[in-house]
C-alpha positions in Angstrom: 25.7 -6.3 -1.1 23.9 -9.1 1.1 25.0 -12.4 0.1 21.9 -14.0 -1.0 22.4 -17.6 0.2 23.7 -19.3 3.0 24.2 -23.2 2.3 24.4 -25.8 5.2 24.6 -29.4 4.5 24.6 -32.6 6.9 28.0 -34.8 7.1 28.6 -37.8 9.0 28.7 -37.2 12.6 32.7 -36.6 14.0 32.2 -38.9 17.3 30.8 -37.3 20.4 31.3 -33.8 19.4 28.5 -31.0 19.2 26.0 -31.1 17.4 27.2 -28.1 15.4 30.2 -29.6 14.5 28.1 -32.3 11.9 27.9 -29.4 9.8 29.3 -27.7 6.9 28.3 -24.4 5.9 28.9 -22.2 3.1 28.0 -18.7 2.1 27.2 -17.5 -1.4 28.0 -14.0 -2.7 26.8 -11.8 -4.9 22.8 -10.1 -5.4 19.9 -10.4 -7.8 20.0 -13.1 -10.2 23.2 -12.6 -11.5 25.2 -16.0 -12.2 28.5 -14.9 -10.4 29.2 -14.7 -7.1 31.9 -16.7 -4.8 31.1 -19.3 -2.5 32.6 -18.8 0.5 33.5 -21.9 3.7 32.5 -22.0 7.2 33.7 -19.5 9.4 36.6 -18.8 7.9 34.8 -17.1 4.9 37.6 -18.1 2.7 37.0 -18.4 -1.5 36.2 -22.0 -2.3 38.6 -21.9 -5.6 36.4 -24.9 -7.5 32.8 -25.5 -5.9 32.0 -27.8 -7.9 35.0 -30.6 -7.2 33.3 -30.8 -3.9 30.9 -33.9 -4.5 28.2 -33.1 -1.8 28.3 -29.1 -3.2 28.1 -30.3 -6.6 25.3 -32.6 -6.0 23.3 -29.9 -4.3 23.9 -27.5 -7.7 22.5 -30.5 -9.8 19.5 -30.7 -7.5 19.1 -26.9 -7.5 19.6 -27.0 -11.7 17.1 -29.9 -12.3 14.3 -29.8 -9.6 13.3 -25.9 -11.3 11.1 -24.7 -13.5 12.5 -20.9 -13.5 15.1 -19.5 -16.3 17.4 -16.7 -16.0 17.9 -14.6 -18.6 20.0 -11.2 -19.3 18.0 -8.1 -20.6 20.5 -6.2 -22.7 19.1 -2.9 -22.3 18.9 -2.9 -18.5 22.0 -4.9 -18.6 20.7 -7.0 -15.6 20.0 -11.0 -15.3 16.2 -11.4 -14.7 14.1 -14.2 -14.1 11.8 -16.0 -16.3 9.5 -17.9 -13.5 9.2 -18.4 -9.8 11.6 -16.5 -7.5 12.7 -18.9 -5.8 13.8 -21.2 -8.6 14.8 -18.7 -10.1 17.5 -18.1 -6.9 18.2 -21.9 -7.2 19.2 -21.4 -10.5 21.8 -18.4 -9.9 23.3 -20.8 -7.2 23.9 -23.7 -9.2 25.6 -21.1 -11.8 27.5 -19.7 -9.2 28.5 -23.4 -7.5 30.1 -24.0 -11.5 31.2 -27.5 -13.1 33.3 -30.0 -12.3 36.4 -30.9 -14.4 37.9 -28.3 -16.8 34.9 -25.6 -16.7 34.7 -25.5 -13.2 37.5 -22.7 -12.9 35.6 -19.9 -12.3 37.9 -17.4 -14.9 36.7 -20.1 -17.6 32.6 -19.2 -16.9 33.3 -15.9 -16.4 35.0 -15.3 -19.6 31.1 -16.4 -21.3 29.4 -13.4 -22.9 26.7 -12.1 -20.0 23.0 -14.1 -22.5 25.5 -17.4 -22.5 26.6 -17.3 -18.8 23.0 -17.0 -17.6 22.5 -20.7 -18.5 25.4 -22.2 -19.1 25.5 -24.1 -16.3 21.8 -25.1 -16.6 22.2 -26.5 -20.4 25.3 -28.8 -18.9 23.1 -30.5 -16.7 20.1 -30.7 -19.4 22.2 -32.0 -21.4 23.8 -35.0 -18.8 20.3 -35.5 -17.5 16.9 -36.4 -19.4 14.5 -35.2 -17.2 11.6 -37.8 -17.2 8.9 -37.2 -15.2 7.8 -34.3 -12.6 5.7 -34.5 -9.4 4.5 -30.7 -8.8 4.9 -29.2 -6.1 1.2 -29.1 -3.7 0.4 -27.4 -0.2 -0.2 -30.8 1.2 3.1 -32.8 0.8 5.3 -29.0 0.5 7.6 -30.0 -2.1 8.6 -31.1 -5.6 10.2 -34.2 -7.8 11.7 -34.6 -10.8 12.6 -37.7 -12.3 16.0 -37.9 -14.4 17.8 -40.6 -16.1 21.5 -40.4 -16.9 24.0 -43.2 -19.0 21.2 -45.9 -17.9 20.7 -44.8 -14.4 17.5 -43.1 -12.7 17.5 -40.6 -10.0 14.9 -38.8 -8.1 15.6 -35.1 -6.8 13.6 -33.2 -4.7 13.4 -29.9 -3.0 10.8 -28.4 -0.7 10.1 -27.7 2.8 12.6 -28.4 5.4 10.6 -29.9 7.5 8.7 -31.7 5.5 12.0 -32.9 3.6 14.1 -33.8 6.3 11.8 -36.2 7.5 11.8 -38.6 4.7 15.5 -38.4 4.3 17.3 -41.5 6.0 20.5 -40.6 5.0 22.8 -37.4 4.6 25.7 -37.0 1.5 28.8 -36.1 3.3 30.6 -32.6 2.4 34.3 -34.3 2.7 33.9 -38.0 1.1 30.9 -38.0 -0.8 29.6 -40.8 0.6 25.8 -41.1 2.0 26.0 -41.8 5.4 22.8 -42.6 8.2 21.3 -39.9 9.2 21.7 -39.6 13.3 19.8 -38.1 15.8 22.4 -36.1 16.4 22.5 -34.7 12.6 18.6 -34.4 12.6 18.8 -32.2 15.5 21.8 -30.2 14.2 19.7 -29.3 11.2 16.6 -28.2 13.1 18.5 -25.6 15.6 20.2 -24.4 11.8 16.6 -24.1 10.0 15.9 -22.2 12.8 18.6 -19.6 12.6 18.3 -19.1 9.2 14.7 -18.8 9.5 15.4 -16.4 12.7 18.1 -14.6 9.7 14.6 -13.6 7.5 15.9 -16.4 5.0 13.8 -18.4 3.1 15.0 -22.1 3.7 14.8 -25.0 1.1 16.0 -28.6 1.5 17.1 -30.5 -1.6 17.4 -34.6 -1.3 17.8 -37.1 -4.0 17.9 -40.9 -4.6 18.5 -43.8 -6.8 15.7 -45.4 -8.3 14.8 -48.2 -10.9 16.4 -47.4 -14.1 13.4 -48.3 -16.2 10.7 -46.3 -13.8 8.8 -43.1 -15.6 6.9 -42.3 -13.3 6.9 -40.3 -10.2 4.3 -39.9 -7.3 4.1 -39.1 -3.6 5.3 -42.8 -2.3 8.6 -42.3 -3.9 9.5 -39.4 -1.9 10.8 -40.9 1.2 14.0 -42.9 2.1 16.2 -40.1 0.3 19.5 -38.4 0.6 19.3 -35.4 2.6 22.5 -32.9 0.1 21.7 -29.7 2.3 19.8 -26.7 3.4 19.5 -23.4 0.9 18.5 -19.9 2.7 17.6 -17.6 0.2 18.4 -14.0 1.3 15.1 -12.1 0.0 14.7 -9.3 2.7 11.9 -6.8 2.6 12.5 -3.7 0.3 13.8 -0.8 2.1 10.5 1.2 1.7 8.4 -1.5 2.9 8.9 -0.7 6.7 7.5 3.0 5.6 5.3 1.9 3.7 3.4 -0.3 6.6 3.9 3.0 9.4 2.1 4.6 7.1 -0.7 1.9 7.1 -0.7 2.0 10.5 -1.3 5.8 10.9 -3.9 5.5 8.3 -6.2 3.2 10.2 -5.5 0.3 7.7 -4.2 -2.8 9.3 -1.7 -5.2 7.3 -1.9 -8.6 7.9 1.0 -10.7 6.6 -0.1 -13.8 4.6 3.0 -15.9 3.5 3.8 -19.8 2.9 7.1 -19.6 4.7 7.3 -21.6 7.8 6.4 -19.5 11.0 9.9 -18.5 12.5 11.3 -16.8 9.1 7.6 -15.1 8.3 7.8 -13.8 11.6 11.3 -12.5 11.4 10.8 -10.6 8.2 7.6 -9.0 9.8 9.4 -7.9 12.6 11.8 -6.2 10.0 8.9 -4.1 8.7 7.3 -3.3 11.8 4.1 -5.7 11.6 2.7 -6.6 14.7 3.3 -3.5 16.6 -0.8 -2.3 16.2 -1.9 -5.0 16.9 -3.0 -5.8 20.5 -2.5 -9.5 21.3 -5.0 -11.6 23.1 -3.8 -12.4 27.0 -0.8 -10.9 28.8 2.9 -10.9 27.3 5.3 -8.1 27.5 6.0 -5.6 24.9 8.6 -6.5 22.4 9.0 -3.0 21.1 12.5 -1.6 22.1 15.2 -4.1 19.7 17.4 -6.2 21.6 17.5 -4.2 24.9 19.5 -6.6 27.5 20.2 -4.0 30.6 17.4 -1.8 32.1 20.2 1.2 31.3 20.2 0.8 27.8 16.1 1.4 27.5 14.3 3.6 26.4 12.5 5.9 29.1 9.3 4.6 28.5 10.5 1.2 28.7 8.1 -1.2 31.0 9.6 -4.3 33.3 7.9 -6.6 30.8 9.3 -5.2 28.1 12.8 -5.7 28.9 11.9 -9.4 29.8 10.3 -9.1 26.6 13.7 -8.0 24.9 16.4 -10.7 27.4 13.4 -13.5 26.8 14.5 -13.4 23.1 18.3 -12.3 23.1 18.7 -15.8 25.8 16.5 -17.8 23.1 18.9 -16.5 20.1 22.0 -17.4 22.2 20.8 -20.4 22.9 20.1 -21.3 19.2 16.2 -22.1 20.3 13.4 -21.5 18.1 11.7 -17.9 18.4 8.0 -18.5 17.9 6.0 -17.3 21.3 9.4 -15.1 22.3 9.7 -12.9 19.2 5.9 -12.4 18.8 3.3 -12.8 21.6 0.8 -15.0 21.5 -2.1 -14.3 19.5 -0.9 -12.4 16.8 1.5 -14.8 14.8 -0.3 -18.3 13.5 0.2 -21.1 11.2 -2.5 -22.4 8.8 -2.2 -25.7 10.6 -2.9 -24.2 14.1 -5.9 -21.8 12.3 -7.2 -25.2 11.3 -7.7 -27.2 14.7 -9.5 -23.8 16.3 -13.3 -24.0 16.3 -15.2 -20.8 15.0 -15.3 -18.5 17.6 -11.3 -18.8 18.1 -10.8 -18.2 14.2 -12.7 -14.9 14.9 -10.9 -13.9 17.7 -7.4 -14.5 15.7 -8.3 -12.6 12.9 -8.8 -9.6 15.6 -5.3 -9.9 17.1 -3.3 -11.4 13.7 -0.2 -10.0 12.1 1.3 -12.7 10.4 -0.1 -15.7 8.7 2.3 -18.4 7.7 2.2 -22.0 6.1 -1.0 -20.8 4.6 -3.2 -23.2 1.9 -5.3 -21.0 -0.5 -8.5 -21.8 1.2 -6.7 -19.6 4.4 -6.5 -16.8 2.3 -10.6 -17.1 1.3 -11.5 -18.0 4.6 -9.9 -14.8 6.3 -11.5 -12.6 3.4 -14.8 -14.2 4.5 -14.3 -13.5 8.3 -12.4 -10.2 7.9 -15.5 -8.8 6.1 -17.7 -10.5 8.7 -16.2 -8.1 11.3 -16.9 -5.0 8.9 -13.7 -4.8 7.5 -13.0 -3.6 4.0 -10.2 -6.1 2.8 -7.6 -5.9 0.3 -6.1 -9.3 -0.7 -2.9 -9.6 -3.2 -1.8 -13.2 -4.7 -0.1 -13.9 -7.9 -0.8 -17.7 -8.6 -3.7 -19.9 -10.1 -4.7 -20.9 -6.3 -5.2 -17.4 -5.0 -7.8 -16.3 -7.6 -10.9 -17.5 -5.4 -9.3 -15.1 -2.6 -8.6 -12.2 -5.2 -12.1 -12.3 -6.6 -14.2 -12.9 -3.4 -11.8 -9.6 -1.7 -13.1 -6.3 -1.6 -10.3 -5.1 -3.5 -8.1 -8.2 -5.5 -4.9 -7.0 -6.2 -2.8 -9.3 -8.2 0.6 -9.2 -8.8 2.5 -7.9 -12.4 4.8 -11.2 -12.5 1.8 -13.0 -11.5 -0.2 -15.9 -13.5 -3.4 -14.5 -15.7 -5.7 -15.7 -13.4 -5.1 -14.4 -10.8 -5.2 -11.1 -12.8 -8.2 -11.8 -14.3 -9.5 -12.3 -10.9 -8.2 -9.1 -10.0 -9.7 -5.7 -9.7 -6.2 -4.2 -9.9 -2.9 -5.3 -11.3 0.6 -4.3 -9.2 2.9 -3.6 -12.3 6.0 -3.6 -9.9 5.0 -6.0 -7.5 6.0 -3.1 -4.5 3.4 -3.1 -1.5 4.4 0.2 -0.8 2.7 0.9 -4.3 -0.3 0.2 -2.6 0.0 2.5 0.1 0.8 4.9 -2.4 -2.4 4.5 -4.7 -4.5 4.5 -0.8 -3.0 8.6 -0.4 -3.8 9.1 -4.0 -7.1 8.0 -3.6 -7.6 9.8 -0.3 -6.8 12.9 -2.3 -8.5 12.7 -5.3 -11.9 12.0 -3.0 -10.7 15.4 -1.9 -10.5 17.6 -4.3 -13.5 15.7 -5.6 -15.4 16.9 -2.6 -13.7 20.4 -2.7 -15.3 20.8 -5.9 -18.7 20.0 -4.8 -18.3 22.2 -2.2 -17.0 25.1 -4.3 -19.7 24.7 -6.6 -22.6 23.8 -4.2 -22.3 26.7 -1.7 -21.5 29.1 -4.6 -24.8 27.8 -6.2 -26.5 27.9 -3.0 -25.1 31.9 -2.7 -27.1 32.6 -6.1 -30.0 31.1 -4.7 -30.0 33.1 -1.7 -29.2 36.6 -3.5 -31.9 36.0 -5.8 -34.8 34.9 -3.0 -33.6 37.3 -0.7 -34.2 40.5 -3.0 -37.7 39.1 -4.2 -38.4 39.0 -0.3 -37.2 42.2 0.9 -39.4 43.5 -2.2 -35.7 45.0 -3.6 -35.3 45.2 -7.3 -33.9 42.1 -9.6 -30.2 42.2 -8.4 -29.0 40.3 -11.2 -29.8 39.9 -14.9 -30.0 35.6 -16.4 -27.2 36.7 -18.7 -25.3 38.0 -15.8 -25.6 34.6 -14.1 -24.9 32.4 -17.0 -21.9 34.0 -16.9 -20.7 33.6 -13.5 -21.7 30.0 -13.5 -20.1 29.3 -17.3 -17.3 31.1 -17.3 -16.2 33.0 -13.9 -16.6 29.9 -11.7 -15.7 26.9 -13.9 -12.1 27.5 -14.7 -11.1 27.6 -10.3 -13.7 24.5 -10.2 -11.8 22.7 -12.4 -8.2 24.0 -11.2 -9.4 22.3 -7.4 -8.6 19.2 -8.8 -5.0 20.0 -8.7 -5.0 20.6 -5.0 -2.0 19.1 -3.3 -2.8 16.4 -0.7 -3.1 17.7 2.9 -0.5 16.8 5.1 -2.5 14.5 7.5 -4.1 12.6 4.8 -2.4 9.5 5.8 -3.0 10.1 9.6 -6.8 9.8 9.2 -9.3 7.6 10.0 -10.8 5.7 7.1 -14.4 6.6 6.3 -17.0 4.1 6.5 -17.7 3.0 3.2 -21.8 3.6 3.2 -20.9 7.5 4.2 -22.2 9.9 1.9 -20.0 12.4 -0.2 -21.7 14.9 2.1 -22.3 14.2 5.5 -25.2 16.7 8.1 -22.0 18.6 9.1 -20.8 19.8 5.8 -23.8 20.3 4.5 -24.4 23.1 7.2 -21.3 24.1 6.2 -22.0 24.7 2.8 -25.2 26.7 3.7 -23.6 29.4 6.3 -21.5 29.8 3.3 -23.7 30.3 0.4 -26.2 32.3 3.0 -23.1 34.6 3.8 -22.3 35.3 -0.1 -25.9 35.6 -1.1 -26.4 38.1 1.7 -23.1 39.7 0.9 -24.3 39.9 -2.8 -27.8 41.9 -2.1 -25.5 43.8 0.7 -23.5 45.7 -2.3 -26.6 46.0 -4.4 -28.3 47.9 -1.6 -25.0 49.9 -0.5 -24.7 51.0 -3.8 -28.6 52.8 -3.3 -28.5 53.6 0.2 -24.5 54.4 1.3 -22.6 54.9 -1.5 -21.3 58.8 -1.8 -21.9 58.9 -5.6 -25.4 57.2 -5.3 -28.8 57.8 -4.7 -28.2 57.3 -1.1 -32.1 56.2 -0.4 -33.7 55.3 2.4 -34.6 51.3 2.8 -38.0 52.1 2.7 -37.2 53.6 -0.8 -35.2 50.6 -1.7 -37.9 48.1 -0.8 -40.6 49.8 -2.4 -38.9 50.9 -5.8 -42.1 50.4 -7.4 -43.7 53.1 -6.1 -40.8 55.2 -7.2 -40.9 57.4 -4.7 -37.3 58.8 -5.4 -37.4 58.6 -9.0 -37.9 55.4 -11.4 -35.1 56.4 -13.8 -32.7 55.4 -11.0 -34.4 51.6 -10.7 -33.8 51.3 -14.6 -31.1 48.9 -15.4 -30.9 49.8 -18.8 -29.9 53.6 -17.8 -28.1 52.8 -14.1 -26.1 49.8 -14.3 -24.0 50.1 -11.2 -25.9 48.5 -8.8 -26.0 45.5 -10.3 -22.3 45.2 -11.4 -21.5 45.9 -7.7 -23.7 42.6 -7.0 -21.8 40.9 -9.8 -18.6 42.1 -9.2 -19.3 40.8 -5.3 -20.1 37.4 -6.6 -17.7 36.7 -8.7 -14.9 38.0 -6.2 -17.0 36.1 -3.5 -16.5 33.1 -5.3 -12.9 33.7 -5.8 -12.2 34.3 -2.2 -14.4 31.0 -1.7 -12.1 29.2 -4.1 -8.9 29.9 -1.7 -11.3 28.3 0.8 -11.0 25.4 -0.8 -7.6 24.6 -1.1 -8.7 22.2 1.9 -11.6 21.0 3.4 -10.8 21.4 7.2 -7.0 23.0 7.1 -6.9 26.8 7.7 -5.7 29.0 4.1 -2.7 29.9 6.4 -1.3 26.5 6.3 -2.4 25.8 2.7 -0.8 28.9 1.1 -2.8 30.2 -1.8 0.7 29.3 -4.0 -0.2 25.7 -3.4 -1.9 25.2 -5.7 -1.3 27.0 -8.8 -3.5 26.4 -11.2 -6.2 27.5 -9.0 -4.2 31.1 -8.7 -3.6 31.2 -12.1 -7.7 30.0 -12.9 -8.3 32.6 -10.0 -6.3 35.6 -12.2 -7.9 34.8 -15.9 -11.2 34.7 -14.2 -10.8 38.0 -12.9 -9.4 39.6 -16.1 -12.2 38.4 -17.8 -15.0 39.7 -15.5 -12.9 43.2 -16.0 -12.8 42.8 -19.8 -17.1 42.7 -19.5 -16.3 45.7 -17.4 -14.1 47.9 -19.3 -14.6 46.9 -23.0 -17.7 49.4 -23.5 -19.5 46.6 -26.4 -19.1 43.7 -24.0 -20.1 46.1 -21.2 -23.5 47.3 -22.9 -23.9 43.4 -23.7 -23.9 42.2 -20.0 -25.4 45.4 -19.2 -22.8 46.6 -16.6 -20.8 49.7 -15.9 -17.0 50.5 -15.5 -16.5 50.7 -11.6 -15.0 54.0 -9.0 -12.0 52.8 -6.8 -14.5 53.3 -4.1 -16.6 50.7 -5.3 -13.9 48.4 -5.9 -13.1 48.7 -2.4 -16.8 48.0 -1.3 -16.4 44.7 -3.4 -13.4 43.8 -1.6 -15.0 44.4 2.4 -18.0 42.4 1.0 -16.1 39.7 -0.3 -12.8 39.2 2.2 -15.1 38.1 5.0 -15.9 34.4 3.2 -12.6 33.5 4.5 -12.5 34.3 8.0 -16.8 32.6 8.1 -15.1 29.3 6.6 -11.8 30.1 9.2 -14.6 29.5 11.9 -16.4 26.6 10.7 -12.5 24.7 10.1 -11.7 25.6 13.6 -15.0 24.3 14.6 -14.8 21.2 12.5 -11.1 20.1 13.6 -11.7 21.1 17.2 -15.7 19.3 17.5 -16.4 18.2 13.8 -16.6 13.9 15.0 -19.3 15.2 18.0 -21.2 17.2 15.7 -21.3 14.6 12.9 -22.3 11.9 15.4 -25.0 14.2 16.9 -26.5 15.0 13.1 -26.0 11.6 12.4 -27.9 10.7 15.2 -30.5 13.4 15.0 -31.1 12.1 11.0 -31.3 8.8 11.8 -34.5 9.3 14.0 -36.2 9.8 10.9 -35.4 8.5 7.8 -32.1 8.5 6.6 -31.8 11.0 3.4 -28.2 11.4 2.1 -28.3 14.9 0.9 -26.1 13.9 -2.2 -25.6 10.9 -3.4 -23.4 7.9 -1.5 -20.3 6.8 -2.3 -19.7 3.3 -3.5 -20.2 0.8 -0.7 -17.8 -1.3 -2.2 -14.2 -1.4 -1.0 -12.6 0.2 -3.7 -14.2 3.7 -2.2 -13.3 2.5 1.4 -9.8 3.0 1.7 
């Protein structure tokens, strides 16, 4: 596993040297919260036997024990040490466990020895114990960093942790990592820190700096004054990389239409670094000209990809030369326009905020008005906006986003802020709940489909016969049943249709757009006009073509009630075949129509009738029970129908079968010229005035992804 933290500290400067060479660095092994772990020196990466016998390493694991409001605790029946707090203090806390005690419990065999619930704190409950914590300046946006005040045998001491930069500047002096002594703080040791912040930074890790100092024995108070003139004990990078679905997870945003903006209070370099990881920043198109920096660390034209550009392998050598050379990467690893800082979002006037928030990726050093304000101006451009947060600050941002989306391990308010709670904190969560969504308004709009243009096919077969002056071609008790009983069960089994396969590679709808647009609308009618046509079509084959029938002329047919063949024939009570032929056709219409809509716009031979199988399961009880009506003789005289001749089960079928190849044409249609001809209906409606033929979705954001 990763080691979790790397540990540099400032010692006095060895003469004209390098820079480099004023510092000590140790890494820290081990992953998660646990409490053990080696710390390893330098280079070298040799075990440090007792970490805690060196005085500058020991003085940075008091820091990191008292400075920290987070526990650690272990969970016997995950058999895992968890945090109780923050993550970050939580991390401090594993490294001061892991950096030990001095004097006879600092052999690591001794802590290791501790049952797993003991070890988690043992360390911490030394130092609570040696230290009376006093008084606590909390940690604000403005200053970057937090105090604590602790008194020991008569003595007084202020440790802080925070920011880097913001730390390192009030520090005057640096504890030494081979006497122990505070000595000045040089140029030269100032500088060395800054070009090691920004490597770690440049390494994804999230960089602390931890200072202390003396002060009056008898003080009990703390504020922002007494923060300067400190003892600068070291940097901690904390290892927290992005999860491995996370990069997924955002290439799926990205082929969905929904842009991810990265909003983060880590300094600029390290947010950047860990957006790069994930693959933020490549959608966006930045403002001004700067070459591509999408082919990894490319350094000879050879190596490239073939659709590599010129500028972006001076793109790829512009930041490999600024990593060599240990310079920061901000402007080299992201262009301009699309990686900012809350500070440099502060000095623009409005119409450059709007322009950022087109081109921005990454956010960092952010204050929780940043988050409200780019809600507010993200919505102004027509966007629907999903916000996440997880402390007391972020609930104005939660609440004024279209969707607020707070965090599991997150404070109550910013739940209650919330329109949605992330149980396990995983963006890629998110992304999942956007596909389920996408496919549950789906099948929801399957279903009104299914039902609508099945509807709209009764309509028809009933009208139609009353025009051509045919007789009634269906009985009320005939369609109470097809609607109750023979069409709800596959209505009902559309709601278990699998996602399509491109329902993360479309568009997102606009949220004011009706459930049913002009198009689909039209779509529904050439339906329900072909199965109310093919309904009347059997009811008059049966009369006029079918070899055991009456085989009548049309005239005849239209003008039964002259009964010009005979009206004996016309009866329903004494021939009931014509009419089961109509309701045989629509109820095996309606199955066929069902199959339809496994999708809305992909063809039945790429959504395979086995797809879905409740719907061929609904499909088969469905048809065994319009045959039960047919073939039990006291249900049969009840529905007033009649047993049916292979011939006119065959008849049924070539009726029915044809649904599928009319809706065949209207997908093709749709995928091929479906935007063109919504835009032109859409047009063409809007001349008039607008009437959503059924009723809008939301306009809210939660129906917009």
């Amino acid at each position: 596993p990763a080691p979790p933290f790397w540990v540099a500290k400032a010692v006095a400067p060895p003469g004209n040297g390098p820079a480099a060479d004023c510092l000590s660095e140790f890494r820290v092994d081990g992953e998660g919260y646990a409490p053990n772990g080696d710390v390893r020196a330098g280079v070298s990466s040799s075990v440090v036997a007792r970490p805690a016998e060196n005085a500058a390493t020991l003085h940075l694991a008091i820091c990191a024990s008292l400075c920290n409001d987070a526990t650690l605790a272990y969970d016997e029946k995950t058999r895992r040490f968890e945090k109780i707090g923050e993550s970050t203090e939580a991390a401090l806390r594993a490294l001061a466990e892991k950096i030990g005690l001095p004097g006879a419990d600092a052999d690591p065999a001794s802590l290791a020895a501790l049952r797993p619930a003991e070890r988690a704190t043992y360390c911490a409950s030394y130092w609570d114990a040696q230290f009376r914590r006093v008084a606590s300046l909390e940690f604000s946006r403005d200053r970057k960093m937090m105090s604590v005040l602790a008194t020991r045998k008569g003595q007084a001491f202020l440790f802080t942790k925070g920011a880097p930069e913001q730390v390192l500047e009030r520090c005057v002096s640096a504890l030494t990592a081979d006497g122990g002594a505070a000595e000045p703080m040089t140029n030269k040791a100032r500088d060395a820190l800054r070009t090691r912040l920004a490597s770690f930074a440049r390494g994804s890790l999230r960089v602390l700096a931890l200072a202390m100092k003396p002060v009056p024995s008898k003080k009990r108070v703390v504020d922002a004054s007494d923060e300067r003139d400190m003892t600068f004990l070291g940097l901690v990078g904390v290892m927290d990389p992005p999860r491995p679905e996370a990069a997924r997870a955002v290439s799926l945003c990205r082929a969905a239409g929904i842009r991810v903006i990265m909003v983060t209070g880590d300094n600029k370099a390290t947010a950047e670094a860990v957006a790069r990881a994930v693959g933020l920043g490549e959608d966006v198109a930045p403002r001004g000209s700067h070459p591509s920096t999408r082919y990894g660390e490319v350094r000879d034209a050879r190596d490239a990809p073939a659709d590599a550009t010129d500028l972006s392998l001076l793109a790829r050598k512009m930041t490999a030369d600024a990593a060599d050379a240990g310079l920061p990467m901000t402007g080299v690893m992201f262009p301009p326009g699309v990686s900012f800082r809350g500070a440099e979002f502060d000095a623009m006037d409005d119409a450059a905020r709007q322009d950022a928030v087109r081109s921005m990726a990454v956010f960092s050093r952010v204050e929780p008005q940043h988050k409200s304000t780019l809600v507010q101006l993200l919505k102004k451009q027509q966007h629907v906006v999903a916000m996440t947060g997880d402390g007391v600050n972020d609930a104005p941002a939660l609440k004024r986003a279209d969707i607020g989306v707070a965090m599991g391990s997150g404070t109550a308010v910013a739940k209650h802020a919330s329109d949605m709670v992330l149980a396990d904190d995983n963006f890629a969560s998110i992304v999942a709940a956007v596909a389920e969504g996408r496919a549950i308004y789906d099948n929801t709009k399957q279903f009104i489909r299914y039902m609508v243009s099945s509807n709209i096919g009764e309509v028809v077969c009933i009208f139609v016969a009353a025009a051509l002056g045919m007789p009634e071609t269906l009985s009320p008790i005939q369609l109470l049943w097809v609607n109750l009983v023979t069409d709800g069960l596959p209505a009902t089994a559309l709601g278990f249709n699998k996602p399509d396969a491109d329902i993360m590679r479309r568009r997102p709808r606009r949220p004011d757009d009706s459930i049913v647009d002009a198009w689909l609308f039209v779509r529904y009618m050439v339906v329900g006009l072909y199965v109310g046509f093919a309904t009347v079509g059997a009811f008059a084959w049966w009369f006029t073509s079918y070899e055991s029938g009456p085989n009548l002329t049309w005239a005849q047919l239209t003008s039964f009630q002259k009964c010009e063949y005979s009206c004996e024939v016309f009866n329903r009570k004494v021939n009931r075949n014509p009419s089961t032929m109509s309701l045989s056709v629509l109820c095996v219409v309606e199955m066929f129509n069902a199959l339809n809509a496994l999708s809305e716009n992909g063809s039945l031979f790429v959504h395979h009738p086995w797809s879905n199988n409740w719907l061929t399961g609904a499909i088969a009880v469905s048809m065994a029970l319009h045959c039960l009506i047919l073939y039990v003789p006291w249900l049969a005289d009840t529905f007033a129908v009649a047993p049916l001749s292979l011939a006119e089960w065959r008849a049924v079928i070539g009726f029915s079968a044809p649904v599928i190849f009319v809706d065949e044409v209207l997908k093709l249609i749709t995928r091929k010229h479906g935007d063109r001809l919504r835009a032109a209906l859409r047009k063409g409606v809007s001349l008039g005035r607008r009437a959503d033929l059924l009723p809008r979705a939301r306009s809210s954001a939660k129906q917009g992804l």
